[in-house]
N, C-alpha and C positions, 0 to 999 in steps of 0.2 A: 512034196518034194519041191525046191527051190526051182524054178525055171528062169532060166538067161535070156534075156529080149534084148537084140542089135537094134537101136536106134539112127538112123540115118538122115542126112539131109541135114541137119538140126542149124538155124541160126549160128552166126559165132558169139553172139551174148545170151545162147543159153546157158542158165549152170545148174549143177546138182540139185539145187534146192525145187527150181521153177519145173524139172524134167519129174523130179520125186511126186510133186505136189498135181502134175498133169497124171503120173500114171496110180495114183495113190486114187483115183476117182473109181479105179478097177478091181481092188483091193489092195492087200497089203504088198507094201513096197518093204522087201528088205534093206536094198541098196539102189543109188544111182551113184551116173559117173560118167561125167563127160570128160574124153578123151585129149589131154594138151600135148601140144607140140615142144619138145623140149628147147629147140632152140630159140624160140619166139615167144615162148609162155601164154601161146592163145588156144583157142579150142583148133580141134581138128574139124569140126563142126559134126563128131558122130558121139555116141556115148551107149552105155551099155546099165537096163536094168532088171534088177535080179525081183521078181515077184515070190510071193508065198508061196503058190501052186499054179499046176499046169490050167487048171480052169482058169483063175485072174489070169493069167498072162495071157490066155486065149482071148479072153473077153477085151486084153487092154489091144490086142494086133488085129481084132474085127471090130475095133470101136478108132483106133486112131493111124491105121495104115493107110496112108493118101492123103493123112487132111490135113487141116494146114494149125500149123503153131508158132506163134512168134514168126508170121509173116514169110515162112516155110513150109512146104508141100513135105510131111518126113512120112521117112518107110519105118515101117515096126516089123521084123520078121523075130523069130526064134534066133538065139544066138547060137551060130556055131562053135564045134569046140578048137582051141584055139592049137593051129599047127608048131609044131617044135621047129625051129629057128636049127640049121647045122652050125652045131660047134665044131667044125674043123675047115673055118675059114679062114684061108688065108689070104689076106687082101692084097697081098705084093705079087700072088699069081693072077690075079688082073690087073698089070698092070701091059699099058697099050704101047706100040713102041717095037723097033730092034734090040734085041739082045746084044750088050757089049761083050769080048773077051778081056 
């Protein structure tokens, strides 16, 4: 079964390929994916990757959680799953201020 690893810390010139190729030493790398910021089109500096099974992903979060990569200290944990966002926001009810009549 596919296991999700949160990557953290990560430089902001890491990219997909350099992150695949560091966790690909643990087994198979289905996916990588480092996280961009849309307004800026840079890294968030975290990224997310998906191993073949629960053993490689074990083997890649006690072989590279704390160490250092591209001149960063990164956290490798399990990725959580990802919470649902409420769709019934409405951003005009925060807004700060008196109420006019």
């Amino acid at each position: 079964m596919v296991t999700k690893l949160y990557v953290g810390k990560l430089s902001f010139d890491t990219t997909n390929d350099s992150l695949q190729t560091l966790f690909s030493q643990y087994g198979k790398v289905i996916s990588s994916q480092i996280i961009i910021d849309r307004a800026t089109n840079q890294s968030k500096g975290f990224g997310f990757v998906e191993m073949e099974d629960q053993k490689t992903a074990q083997a890649a979060i006690n072989a590279l959680n704390g160490k250092e990569f591209e001149g960063r200290t990164i956290l490798v944990n399990t990725a959580r799953p990802r919470e649902d966002q409420p769709q019934n926001y409405d951003r005009n009810s925060f807004r700060g201020g008196l109420k006019r009549s």
